[in-house]
C-alpha positions, 0 to 999 in steps of 0.5 A: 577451751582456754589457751594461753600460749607464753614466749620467753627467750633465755632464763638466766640471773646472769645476763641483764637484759630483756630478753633473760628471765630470772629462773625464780621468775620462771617459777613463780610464773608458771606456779601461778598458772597451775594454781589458776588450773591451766596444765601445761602442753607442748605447743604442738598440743595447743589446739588439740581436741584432747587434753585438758580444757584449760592449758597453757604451753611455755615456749622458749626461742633461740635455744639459748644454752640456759634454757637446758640448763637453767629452765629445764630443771626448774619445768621439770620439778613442776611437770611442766613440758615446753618447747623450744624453737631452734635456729639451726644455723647456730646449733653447736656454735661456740661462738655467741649468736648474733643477729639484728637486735642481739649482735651488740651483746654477742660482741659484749662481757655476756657474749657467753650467755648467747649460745645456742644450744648443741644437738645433744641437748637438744635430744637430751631435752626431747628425750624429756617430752620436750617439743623442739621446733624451728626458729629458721636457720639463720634468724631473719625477718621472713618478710624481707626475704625474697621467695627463694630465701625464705622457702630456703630459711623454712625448709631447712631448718625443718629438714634439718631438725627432723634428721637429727631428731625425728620430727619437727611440726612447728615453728617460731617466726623471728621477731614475731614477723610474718604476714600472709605470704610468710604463713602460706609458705610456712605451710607449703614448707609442711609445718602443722602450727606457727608460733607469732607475736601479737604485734602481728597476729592477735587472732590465732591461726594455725600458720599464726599463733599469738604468744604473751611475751614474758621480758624481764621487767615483768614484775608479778603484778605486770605478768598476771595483767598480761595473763589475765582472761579480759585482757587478752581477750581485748587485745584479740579484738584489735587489729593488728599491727606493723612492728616498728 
């Protein structure tokens, strides 16, 4: 079985930053994986015993509005469905997100490009077989948080996205960060599968999934060496890093 597993954040032209993939970007990405014979699941789906043997899951965290509204199109005419991870606390806000490592546009002319999405999108998006997964409530990083937070920053998110929308298995860790106290709270939380970063996790687990980072400056030639086969497979042989 081969499974690929894609983070991305938001897919609009109109914000130039790092975090904001151009829709045609999108496109193009996800055509050459169907081409190479990868199907897309949800994320939930990703270790499942059934489905096709070689897959590949597009995920999205912070539930940035352009993900409906820009993405959402574009994975629909592919038949391609995602999951997005949400973090509560913003959900409906009219005012941008912000948040260590964003809280400088927030307050800049793309401000607007930082909200979060509302519930109904989020059921509009469900309703489409999309996953809608946690990205906590508030969007720390959970290994500063003390014992009590972080069960706080777990449980809530989950409750919350299961009263509104009726389940709610996975998660995103913020920044990618998480270590072994994380993971198991993470699990007593009730969580099924965690989605991480490969700067903390290569070797995938259940409470820690690595993900391929997909930023604006991928140029096609730098995303098929990230998605090549050999090239994951060596950074699965690495061990894993503290981020900076």
């Amino acid at each position: 079985m081969e499974l690929l597993v894609l983070c991305y954040h938001a897919v609009t032209a109109r914000w130039p930053n790092e975090l904001s993939v151009d829709p045609e970007a999108l496109e193009r990405q996800v055509r050459l994986l169907l081409r190479r014979g990868y199907r897309g699941v949800r994320f939930a789906e990703v270790t499942s015993d059934e489905g096709p043997s070689k897959r590949f899951a597009i995920t999205f965290d912070d539930a940035y509005r352009s993900v409906c509204d820009e993405a959402a199109p574009v994975l629909e005419r592919l038949g391609v469905p995602a999951t997005v991870f949400v973090p509560t606390a913003w959900v409906g806000a009219d005012e941008p997100m912000s948040w260590e490592g964003i809280a400088e546009f927030a307050a800049g002319p793309h401000g607007a490009e930082l909200r979060c999405m509302t519930w109904d999108q989020l059921r509009e998006l469900a309703g489409r077989g999309w996953e809608i997964g946690s990205h906590t409530h508030s969007h720390p990083y959970l290994t500063r948080c003390d014992d009590d937070r972080l069960a706080r920053e777990l449980s809530d998110s989950r409750e919350a996205i299961t009263a509104r929308l009726g389940a709610c298995a996975t998660i995103a860790y913020p920044y990618g960060d998480t270590d072994e106290r994380v993971m198991e709270a993470t699990r007593r939380a009730g969580y099924e599968v965690a989605a991480a970063l490969p700067v903390e996790v290569t070797r995938p687990t259940l409470m820690g999934w690595p993900r391929v980072g997909v930023y604006r400056r991928d140029a096609p030639w730098r995303f098929r060496l990230k998605v090549a086969r050999p090239v994951r497979a060596v950074r699965a042989r690495l061990p894993s890093r503290s981020s900076s």
